[in-house]
C-alpha positions in Angstrom: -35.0 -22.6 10.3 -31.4 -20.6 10.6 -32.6 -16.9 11.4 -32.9 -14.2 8.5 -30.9 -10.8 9.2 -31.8 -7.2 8.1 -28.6 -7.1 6.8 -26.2 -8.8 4.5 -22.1 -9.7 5.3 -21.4 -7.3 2.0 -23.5 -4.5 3.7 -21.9 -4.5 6.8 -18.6 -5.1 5.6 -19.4 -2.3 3.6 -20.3 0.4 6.6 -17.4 -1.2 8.4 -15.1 -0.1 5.7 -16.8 3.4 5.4 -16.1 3.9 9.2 -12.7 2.9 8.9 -12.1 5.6 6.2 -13.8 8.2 8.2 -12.0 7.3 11.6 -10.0 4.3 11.4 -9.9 1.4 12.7 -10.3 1.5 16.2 -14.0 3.1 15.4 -15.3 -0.1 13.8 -16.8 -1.3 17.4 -20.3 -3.6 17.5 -21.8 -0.3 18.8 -20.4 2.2 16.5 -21.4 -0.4 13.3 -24.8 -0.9 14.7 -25.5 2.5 14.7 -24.1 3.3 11.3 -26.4 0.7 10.0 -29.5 1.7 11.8 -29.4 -1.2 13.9 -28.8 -3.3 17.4 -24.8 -5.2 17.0 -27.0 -8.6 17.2 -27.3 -8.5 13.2 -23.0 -8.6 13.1 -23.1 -11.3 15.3 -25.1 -13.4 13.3 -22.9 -12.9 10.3 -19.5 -12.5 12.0 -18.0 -14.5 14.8 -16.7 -11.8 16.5 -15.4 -8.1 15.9 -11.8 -9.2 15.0 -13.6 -11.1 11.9 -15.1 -7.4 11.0 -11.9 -5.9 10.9 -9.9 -8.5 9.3 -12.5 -8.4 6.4 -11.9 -4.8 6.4 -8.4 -5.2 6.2 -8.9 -7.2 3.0 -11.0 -5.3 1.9 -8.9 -2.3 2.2 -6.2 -4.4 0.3 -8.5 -4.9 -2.8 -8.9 -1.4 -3.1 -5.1 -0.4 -2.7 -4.2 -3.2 -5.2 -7.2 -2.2 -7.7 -5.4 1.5 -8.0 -2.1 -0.3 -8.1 -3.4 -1.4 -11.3 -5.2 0.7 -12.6 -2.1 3.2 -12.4 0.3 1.0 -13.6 -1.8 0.3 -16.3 -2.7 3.9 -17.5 0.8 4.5 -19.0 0.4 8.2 -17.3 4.1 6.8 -15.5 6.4 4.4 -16.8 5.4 1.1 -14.8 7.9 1.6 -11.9 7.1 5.0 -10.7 3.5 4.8 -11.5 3.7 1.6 -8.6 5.1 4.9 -6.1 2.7 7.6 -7.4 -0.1 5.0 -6.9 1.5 4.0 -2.9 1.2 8.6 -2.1 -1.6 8.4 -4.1 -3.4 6.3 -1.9 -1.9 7.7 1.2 -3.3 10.7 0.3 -6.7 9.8 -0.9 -7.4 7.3 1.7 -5.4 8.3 4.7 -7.1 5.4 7.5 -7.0 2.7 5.0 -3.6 3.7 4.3 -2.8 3.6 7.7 -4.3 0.5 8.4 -2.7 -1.4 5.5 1.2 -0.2 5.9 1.3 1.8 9.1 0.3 -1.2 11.7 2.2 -3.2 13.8 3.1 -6.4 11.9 5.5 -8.1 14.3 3.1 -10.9 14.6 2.7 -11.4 11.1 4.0 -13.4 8.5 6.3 -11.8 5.8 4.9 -11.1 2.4 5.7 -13.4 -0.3 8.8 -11.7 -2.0 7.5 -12.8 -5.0 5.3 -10.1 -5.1 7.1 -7.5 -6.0 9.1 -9.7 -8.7 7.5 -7.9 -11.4 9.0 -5.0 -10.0 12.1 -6.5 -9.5 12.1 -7.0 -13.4 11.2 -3.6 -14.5 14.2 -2.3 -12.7 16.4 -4.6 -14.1 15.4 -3.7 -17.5 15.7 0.0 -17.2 19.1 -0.1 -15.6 20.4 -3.2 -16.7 21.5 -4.5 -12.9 21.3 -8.1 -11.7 18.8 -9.4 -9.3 20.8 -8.5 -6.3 21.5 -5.1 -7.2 17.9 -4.0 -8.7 16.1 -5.7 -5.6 18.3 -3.3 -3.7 17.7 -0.4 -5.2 14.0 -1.5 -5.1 14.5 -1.2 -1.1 16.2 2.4 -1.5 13.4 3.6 -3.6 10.4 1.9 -1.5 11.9 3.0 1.8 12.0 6.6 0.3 8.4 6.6 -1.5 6.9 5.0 1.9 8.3 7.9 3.8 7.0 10.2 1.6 3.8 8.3 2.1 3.3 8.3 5.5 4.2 12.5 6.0 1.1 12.9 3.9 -1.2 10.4 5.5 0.0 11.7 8.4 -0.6 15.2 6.9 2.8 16.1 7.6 3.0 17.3 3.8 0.6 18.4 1.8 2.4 18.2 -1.5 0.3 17.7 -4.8 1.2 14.7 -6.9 3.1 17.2 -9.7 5.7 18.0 -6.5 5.8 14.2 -5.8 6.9 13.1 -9.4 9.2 15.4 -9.6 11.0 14.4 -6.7 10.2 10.6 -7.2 12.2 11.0 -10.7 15.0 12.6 -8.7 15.7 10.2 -6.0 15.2 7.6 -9.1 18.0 9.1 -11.4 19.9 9.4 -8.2 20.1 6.1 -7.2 20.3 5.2 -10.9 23.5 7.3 -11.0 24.7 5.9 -7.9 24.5 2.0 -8.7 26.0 2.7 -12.4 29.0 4.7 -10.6 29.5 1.6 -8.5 29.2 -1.0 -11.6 31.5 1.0 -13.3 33.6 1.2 -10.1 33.4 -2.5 -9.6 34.3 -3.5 -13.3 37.4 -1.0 -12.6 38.6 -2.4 -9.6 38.5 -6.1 -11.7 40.2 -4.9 -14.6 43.3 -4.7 -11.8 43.0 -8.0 -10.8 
């Protein structure tokens, strides 16, 4: 008869996610876990082949959450789709600074490249509101990320402290900016073939 733990996956998974967002995710040790749950390690090693299981399950974990409040605040219609997507990304940096951390501020040389059919929908909302092609809007998509994720990171990093009134307001000026900048070139392009 297989042995019966104290403890379920969920459950530790659980604590192992709450001790990430207290101290990251170098503190989700057998030792540290064990003690959060009242416990020896052996009950994670009975569920979990090894440590690097734990925090892989955290890291998914942690992605369900981000992409839950992804939704959620693209759904709300507080922001038009588009910025609501970069409110969400400092919303979460700010809210949940280690899980933020662990999801965009690791090292991912070793890993494979996300699908860029993710962000399509994106991709798609750009294009409408500013009527560029494919090319153009998923540049512009790049400008914009590269910007919010900077943003991002100063308050995770608690680098800024700005509340999310200050953020919009700048989000919907680096927006319009690049907005005016790829309709300046258009028009500059569509000039320069006219004299052809």
């Amino acid at each position: 008869m297989p042995p019966k733990f104290k403890f379920s996956r969920e459950e530790i998974l659980q604590a192992a996610l709450e001790l990430t967002r207290e101290s990251g995710i170098s503190a989700v040790t057998a030792r540290a876990l064990g003690a959060r749950l009242g416990s020896s390690a052996k009950p994670i090693f009975g569920l979990f082949e090894n440590m690097q299981e734990v925090q892989q399950e955290v890291l998914k974990a942690a992605d369900r959450l981000y992409q839950s409040r992804l939704q959620k605040a693209m759904a709300s219609r507080q922001y038009p789709p588009y910025k609501a997507s970069g409110m969400a990304y400092i919303a979460f940096a700010k809210e949940e600074r280690e899980l933020f951390k662990l999801l965009f501020m690791r090292d991912r040389s070793h890993e494979v490249p996300e699908d860029p059919s993710s962000i399509q929908p994106l991709i798609e909302e750009i294009q409408r509101n500013t009527g560029l092609d494919r090319e153009d809007a998923f540049l512009f998509h790049v400008e914009m990320w590269v910007y919010v994720h900077g943003i991002a990171t100063m308050v995770a990093t608690s680098y800024l402290s700005w509340d999310m009134d200050t953020v919009s307001q700048i989000l919907t000026d680096a927006y319009l900016g690049l907005k005016h900048r790829f309709s300046e070139k258009a028009v500059s392009a569509a000039g320069n073939g006219a004299d052809a």
